[in-house]
C-alpha positions, 0 to 999 in steps of 0.5 A: 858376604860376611866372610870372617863369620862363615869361616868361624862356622865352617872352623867348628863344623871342621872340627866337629865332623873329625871329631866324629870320624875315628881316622884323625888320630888324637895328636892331631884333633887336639891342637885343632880344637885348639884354633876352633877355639881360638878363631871363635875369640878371633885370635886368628894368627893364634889359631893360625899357629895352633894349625901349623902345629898340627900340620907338624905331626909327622905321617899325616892321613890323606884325611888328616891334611884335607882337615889341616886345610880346611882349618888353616884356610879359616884360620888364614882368612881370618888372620888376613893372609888371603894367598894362605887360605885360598891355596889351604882351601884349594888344597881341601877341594882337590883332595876329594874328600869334601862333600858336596854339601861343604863345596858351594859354602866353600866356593863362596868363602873363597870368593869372599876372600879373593874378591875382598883381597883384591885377587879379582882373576882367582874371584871370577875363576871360583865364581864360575866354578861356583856356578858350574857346580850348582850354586845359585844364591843370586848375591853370589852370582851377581859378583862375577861381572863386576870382578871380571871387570875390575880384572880387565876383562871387559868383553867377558863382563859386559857377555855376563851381566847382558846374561843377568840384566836379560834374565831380571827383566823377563823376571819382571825385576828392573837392573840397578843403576850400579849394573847398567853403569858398570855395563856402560863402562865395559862399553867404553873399555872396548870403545863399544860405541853401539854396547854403550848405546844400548846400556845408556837407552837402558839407564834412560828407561830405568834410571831416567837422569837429566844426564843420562838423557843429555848424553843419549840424545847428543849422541843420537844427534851426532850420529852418522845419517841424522838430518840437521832437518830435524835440530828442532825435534831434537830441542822439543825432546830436550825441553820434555827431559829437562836436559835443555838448560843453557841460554846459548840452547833456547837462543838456538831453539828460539832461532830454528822456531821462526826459520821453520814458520811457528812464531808460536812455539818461540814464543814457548822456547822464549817463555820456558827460558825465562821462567828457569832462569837463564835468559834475561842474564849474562853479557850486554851482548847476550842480553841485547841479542836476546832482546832483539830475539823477542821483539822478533817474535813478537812481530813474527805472531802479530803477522802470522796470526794475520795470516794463518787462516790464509795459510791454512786455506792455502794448504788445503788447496796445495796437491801435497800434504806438507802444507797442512802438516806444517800449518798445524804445527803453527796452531800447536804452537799456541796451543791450539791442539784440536785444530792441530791435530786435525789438519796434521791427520788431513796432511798425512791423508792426504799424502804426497809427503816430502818425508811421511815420518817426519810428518808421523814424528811431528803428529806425535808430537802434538799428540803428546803436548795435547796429552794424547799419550796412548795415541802418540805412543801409537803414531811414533811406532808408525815412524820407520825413517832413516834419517833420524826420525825412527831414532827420535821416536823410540826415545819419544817412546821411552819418555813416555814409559814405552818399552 
């Protein structure tokens, strides 16, 4: 808001509407002019003075000190003294004798001054009035939240800019990064652990950052009735938003890839490690870990690729689905996808799952590694369960630019 040039303009448009009314006496208008000219040389405490001296004039007209007010307000702002011209401007305003062509411009200098004087609670006080009497300029309005946060109250900010964000998006205009942070922090103010959630999911589908991400996927993770069933779900996530980094996590996926049966998908933990860069460094100790981790998996594909007819065969034959479900999943981790898919669908028809949207979530999955993404998009709306399953879905949904 360029403050200092409204109050330079609202100076002359002052002057020039007394010097049109008959009612404000010459002794007055003169030393007004006077500050007109001063602030238009940004000789604000000139100005300033040549206002006091009009205000010295004895038997001021009710109009006389609404257009004193005014002027000293302008005056006062340009000269730095906040308190001044918000109390002069105040003062205009409660006279009644300003137009309501005049008040909104007025509103917005004073929330201009407050706000740039650090007076966030009077700011946030102008703003509503502002709003209250009709002003719509959205650079205005967009103030508000933020000055009622930086004046503590974090419940009344976060109800605001939910209002805004709601009403941008269903004007088809995405909130900005700086918003959905600001509504993140009103979160953690009132530690608001669902409101912060909600502002994070956002920033993930607006401004997906590596870090955003990171954060809402470990708190998904931790939360209360999430299965330790589903940690390796988890890393396939991590792996496809960038926010599995660290030699320590692909050990881990690795490790959890040979406990559930798929030699294959280790191997793609293995070879993803390697080519970011972290494994293969660090500590003796590390580094022979992970050396006998991938002799592991080398031995555990020679043996399962031996046997994976067999197992499919098997699967087949079982009265449950399970078997055919997790026989894909190996296929897919060699990049079998055709035949993944295929015997992942025969599992889910055939029923009798230990968990049907765990399954859904693991069909979804391959889906989106087969590049199948408007299936996928399909298969994760299906997944509904409690344990976690539901929530890695949704943030499935959302990498895949799903709303």
């Amino acid at each position: 808001m360029r403050v200092i040039a409204s109050l330079v303009l609202l100076a002359s448009a002052t002057v020039a509407i007394a010097a049109a009314d008959q009612s404000l006496r010459a002794e007055v208008g003169k030393p007004l002019q006077a500050a007109k000219d001063l602030l238009q040389q940004q000789k604000y405490r000139d100005a300033l003075g040549k206002v006091d001296e009009a205000a010295a004039i004895p038997k001021l007209t009710p109009y006389e000190r609404f257009i004193i007010d005014r002027m000293r307000g302008a005056a006062a702002g340009g000269a730095g003294d906040t308190a001044t011209a918000l109390k002069s401007f105040d003062s205009a305003l409660a006279s009644g004798l300003m137009t309501k062509t005049d008040e909104l411009p007025t509103l917005e200098i004073m929330i201009g001054l407050a706000y740039s004087g650090k007076n966030y609670a009077k700011a946030a006080d102008t703003l509503r009035k502002y709003r209250q009497d009709g002003g719509n300029n959205p650079a205005v309005l967009a103030l508000l939240p933020q000055v009622l946060y930086l004046s503590g109250r974090f419940a009344d900010a976060a109800k605001e800019l939910s209002a805004l964000l709601a009403a941008q998006e269903a004007a088809g205009k995405a909130p900005t990064e700086d918003q959905l942070e600001l509504l993140a922090s009103c979160a953690i103010k009132q530690n608001d652990t669902a409101g912060y959630v909600v502002a994070l999911t956002k920033l993930v589908i607006y401004h997906p950052k590596a870090s955003y991400w990171n954060d809402l996927i470990a708190r998904t993770a931790t939360k209360s009735g999430f299965s330790n069933k589903l940690a390796l779900d988890t890393y396939r996530l991590r792996v496809e938003t960038g926010t599995i980094s660290s030699a320590a996590d692909y050990v881990d996926a690795i490790e959890l890839s040979l406990q559930a049966g798929y030699p294959g998908e280790a191997q793609q933990f293995l070879d993803q490690g390697n080519k970011v860069g972290v494994l293969g460094k660090g500590a003796a100790r590390d580094l022979d870990r992970q050396a006998r981790l991938k002799a592991m998996v080398a031995r555990k594909i020679a043996e399962d690729k031996t046997s994976l007819a067999a197992s499919e065969t098997q699967a087949g034959q079982q009265p449950g689905g399970d078997g055919l479900v997790n026989t894909g999943l190996a296929y897919a981790g060699y990049g079998q996808f055709d035949k993944a898919l295929s015997l992942i669908q025969k599992g889910i028809a055939k029923g009798k799952l230990k968990d049907a949207d765990e399954a859904r979530l693991h069909l979804a999955y391959v889906q989106i590694r087969a590049g199948k993404k408007d299936e996928a998009l399909k298969s994760l709306s299906q997944v509904k369960g409690k344990n976690g399953t539901a929530d890695l879905a949704r943030l499935w949904q959302i990498k895949l630019g799903g709303r």
